[in-house]
C-alpha positions in Angstrom: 15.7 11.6 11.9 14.4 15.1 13.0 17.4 17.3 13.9 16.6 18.0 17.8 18.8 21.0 17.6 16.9 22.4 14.8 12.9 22.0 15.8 11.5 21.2 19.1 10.9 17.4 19.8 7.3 18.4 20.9 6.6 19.4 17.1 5.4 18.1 14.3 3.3 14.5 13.7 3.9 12.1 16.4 6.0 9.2 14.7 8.7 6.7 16.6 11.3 9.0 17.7 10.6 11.2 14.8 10.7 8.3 11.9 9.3 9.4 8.3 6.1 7.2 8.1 6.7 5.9 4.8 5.6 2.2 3.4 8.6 1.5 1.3 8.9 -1.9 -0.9 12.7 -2.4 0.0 15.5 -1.2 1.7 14.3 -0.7 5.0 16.0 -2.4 8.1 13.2 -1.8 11.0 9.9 -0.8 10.7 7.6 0.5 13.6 4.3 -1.1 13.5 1.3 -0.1 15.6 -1.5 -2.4 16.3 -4.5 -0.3 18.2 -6.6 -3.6 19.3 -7.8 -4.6 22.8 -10.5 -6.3 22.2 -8.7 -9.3 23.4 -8.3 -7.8 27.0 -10.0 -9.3 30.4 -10.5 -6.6 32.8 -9.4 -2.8 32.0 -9.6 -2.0 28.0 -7.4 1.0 26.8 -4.4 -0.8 25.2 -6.1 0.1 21.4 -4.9 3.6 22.4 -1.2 2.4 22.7 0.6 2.7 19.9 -0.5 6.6 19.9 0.7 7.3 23.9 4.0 5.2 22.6 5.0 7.5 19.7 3.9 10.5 21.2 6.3 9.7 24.5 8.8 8.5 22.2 9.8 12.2 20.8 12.1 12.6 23.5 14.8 9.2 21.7 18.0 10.0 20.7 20.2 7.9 18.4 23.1 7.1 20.6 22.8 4.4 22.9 25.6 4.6 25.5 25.0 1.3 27.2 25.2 -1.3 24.0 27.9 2.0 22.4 25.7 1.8 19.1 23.7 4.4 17.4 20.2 2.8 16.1 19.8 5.5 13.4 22.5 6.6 11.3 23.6 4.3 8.5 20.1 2.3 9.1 16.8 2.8 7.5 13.9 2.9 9.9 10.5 4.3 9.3 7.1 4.3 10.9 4.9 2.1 9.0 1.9 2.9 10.5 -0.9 0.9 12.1 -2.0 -2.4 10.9 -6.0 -3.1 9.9 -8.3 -4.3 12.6 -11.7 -5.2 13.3 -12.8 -4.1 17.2 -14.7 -6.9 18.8 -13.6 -9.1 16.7 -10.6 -10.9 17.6 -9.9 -13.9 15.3 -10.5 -11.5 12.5 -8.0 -9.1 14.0 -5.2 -12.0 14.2 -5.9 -12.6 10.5 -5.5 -9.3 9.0 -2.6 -8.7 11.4 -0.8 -11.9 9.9 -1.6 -10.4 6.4 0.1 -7.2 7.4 2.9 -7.8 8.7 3.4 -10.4 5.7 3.6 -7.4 3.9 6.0 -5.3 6.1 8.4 -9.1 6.3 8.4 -8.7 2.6 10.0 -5.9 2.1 13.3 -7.0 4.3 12.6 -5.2 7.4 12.5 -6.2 11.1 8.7 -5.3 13.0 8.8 -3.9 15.9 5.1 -3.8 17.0 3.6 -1.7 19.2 0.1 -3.1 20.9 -2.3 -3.6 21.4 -3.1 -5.8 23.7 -1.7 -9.5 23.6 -3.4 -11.1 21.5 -2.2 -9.2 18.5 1.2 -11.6 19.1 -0.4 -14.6 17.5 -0.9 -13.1 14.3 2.5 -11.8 14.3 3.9 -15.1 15.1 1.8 -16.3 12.0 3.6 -14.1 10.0 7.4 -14.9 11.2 6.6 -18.4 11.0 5.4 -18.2 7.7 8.8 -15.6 6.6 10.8 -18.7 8.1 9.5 -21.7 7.0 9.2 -23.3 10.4 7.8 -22.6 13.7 9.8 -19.6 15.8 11.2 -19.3 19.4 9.5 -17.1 21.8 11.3 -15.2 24.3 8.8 -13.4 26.3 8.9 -11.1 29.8 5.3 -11.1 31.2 3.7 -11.3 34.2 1.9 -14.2 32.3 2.5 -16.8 30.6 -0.8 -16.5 28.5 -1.6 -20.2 27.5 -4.9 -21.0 28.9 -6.9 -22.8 26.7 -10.1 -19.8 27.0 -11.8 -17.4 28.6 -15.1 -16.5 29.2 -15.4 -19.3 26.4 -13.3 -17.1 24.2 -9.9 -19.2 22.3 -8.8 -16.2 20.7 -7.7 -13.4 23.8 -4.9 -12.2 25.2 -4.6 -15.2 27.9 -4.6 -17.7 25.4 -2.1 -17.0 22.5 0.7 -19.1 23.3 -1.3 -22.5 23.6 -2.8 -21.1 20.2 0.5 -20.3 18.4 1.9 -23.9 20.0 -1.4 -25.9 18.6 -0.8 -24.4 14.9 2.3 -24.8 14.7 3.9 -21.6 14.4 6.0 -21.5 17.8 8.6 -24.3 19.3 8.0 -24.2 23.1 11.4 -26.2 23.5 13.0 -23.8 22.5 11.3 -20.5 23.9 11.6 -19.2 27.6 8.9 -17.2 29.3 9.7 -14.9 32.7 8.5 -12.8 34.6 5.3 -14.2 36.0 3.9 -13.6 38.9 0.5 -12.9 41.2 -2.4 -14.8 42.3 -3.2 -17.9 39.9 -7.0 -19.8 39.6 -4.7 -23.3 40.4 -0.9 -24.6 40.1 -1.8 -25.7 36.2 -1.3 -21.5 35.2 2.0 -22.7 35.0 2.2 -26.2 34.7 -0.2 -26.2 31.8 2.8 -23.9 30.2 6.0 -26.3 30.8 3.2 -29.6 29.6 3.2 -27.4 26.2 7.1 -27.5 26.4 8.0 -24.0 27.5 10.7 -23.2 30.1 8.9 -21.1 32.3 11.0 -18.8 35.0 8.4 -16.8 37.5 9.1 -13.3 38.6 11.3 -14.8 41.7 13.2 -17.0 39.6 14.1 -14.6 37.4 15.1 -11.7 40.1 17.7 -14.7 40.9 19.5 -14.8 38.0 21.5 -12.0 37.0 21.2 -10.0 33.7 24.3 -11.7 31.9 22.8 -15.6 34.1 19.5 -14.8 32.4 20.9 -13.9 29.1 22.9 -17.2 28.8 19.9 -19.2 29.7 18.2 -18.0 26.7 20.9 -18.6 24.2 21.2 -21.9 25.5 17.6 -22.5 25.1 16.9 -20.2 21.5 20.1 -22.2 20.2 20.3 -21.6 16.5 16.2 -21.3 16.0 14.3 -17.8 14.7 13.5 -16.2 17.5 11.1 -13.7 18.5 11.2 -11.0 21.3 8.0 -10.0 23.4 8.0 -7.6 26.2 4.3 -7.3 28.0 4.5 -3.7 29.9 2.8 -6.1 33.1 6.3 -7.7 33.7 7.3 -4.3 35.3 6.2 -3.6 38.5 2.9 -1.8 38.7 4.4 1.8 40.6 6.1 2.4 37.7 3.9 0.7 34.9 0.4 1.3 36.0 -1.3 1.8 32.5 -2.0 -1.6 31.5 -5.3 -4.0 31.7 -3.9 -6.5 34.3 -1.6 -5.0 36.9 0.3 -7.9 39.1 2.0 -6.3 42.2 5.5 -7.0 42.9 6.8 -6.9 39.4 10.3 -5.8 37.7 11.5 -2.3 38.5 12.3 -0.5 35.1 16.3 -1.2 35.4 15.7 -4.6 36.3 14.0 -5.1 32.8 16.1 -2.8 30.8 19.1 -4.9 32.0 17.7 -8.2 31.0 16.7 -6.9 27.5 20.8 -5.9 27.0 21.5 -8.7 28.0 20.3 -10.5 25.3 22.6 -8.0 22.9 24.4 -10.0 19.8 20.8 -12.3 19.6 19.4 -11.3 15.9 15.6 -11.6 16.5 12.9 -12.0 13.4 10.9 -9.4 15.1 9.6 -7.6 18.8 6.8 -6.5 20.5 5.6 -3.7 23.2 2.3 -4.8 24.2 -0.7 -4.1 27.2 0.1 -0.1 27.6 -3.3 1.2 28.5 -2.9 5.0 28.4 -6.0 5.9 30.2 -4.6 4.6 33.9 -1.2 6.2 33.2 -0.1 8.6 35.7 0.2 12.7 35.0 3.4 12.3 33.4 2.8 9.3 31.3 5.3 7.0 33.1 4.1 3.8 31.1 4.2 4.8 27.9 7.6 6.3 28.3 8.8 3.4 29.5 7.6 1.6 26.9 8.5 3.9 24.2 12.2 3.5 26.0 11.5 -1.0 25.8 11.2 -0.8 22.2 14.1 1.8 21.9 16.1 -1.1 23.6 15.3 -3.5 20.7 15.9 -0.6 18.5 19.4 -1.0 19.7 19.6 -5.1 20.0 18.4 -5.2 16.5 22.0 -2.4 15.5 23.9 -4.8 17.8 23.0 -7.7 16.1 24.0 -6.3 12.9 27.4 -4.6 13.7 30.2 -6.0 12.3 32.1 -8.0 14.8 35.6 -6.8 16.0 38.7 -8.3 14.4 40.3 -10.9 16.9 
């Protein structure tokens, strides 16, 4: 990492926190991955400029982490692999060559964290999990939706429909992934139910503002058990006064320590992989509030990712 003592953080070529963007063929532990698509999106485009807002808010990281006591850098390789191939307008196409990709970044032993994008990147990424496993992967996801309709506009491949398509091929067991955080005006009561009939637990916004951060923590171990699990954060779970850069704002959402605290939560879970997805830089406000909060989301699985590799304490 840059030395912040030595050269401004403002300086230089906007990678994660200051990573080298290499594309090494071993020996990495995390890799940053954009993903500039949005063609997936339903009302306000913009998320294909995410993974640039993220990395350029993300200068300001440093390496300690005082809540989880872990520094994500030192003694860790992590590099900025870049952005993924994709085809604008073109969605299933975009899934596919994602799935290829990050194949390729799998391969080399490192943990993705993707930056979107909008959502539908996720089901090529969950291709590519499932296929590193073996077997279909847990989802634990914080959204303001639980993105499993069926289509859109008479579109199956979009950010609203993912889920149902990741369930229907395969690649993701709903009995053991939990989706919260949803919220807002639905077309009928089958938003949801049509979720839980695919087998997903499904907590809504209320539900989970209920449970505390260690409640909500142990409900997903309980649930995740011993599968490979996946984490997803849409930017749309947090409320919309302090998040308003994304393509489908729902009012009433999480407040930024709310969300932080349920991502720590889940500290000494080893995920396959994470995403940040739906930052839409053009409605950010003049200081950029979204993208440095998202920026600071994927800094927490930065640090989840150290955690689940520290050595444990002796007894």
């Amino acid at each position: 990492m840059t030395d912040g003592f030595a050269a401004p953080r403002y300086t230089g070529v906007r990678t994660f926190a200051r990573r080298p963007h290499e594309r090494p063929s071993g020996g990495v532990d995390v890799a940053i991955v954009g993903v500039p698509f949005d063609t997936g999106t339903s009302f306000r485009p913009g998320a294909r400029f995410g993974p640039e807002a993220i990395r350029s808010a993300s200068v300001l990281l440093r390496p300690y982490h005082p809540a989880l006591d872990v520094d994500v850098f030192t003694g860790r390789a992590v590099v900025d692999w870049g952005d993924l191939a994709v085809t604008p307008g073109n969605a299933e196409r975009t899934v596919a060559q994602i799935a290829e990709g990050l194949g390729e970044v799998l391969r080399t032993g490192a943990t993705p964290i993707v930056l979107g994008g909008d959502h539908t990147i996720a089901l090529g990424e969950l291709r590519a999990h499932a296929a590193k496993a073996g077997k279909p992967v847990a989802v634990v996801l914080l959204d303001a939706h639980a993105d499993t309709w069926d289509a859109y506009y008479g579109e199956r491949y979009f950010h609203g429909t993912v889920f149902r398509r990741a369930v229907e091929e395969g690649i993701v067991w709903p009995e053991r992934s939990l989706l919260a955080g949803m919220r807002g005006p639905l077309y009928g009561p089958e938003d949801l139910d049509d979720a839980r009939d695919l087998g997903f637990e499904v907590l809504t916004c209320d539900e989970l503002r209920a449970l505390t951060p260690e409640e909500y923590g142990e409900r997903v171990r309980a649930r995740v058990g011993d599968a490979p699990v996946f984490l997803g954060f849409d930017i749309d779970v947090v409320d919309p006064a302090f998040a308003p850069a994304t393509g489908t704002p729902e009012v009433a959402g999480l407040l930024p320590e709310e969300a932080l605290a349920y991502l720590r939560s889940l500290a000494g879970m080893a995920f396959c992989g994470f995403d940040v997805v739906e930052v839409a830089p053009p409605y950010d406000g003049p200081g950029q509030q979204t993208a440095l909060l998202a920026a600071n989301v994927a800094y927490e699985m930065l640090a989840l990712h150290a955690v689940a590799g520290r050595p444990e304490e002796p007894l």
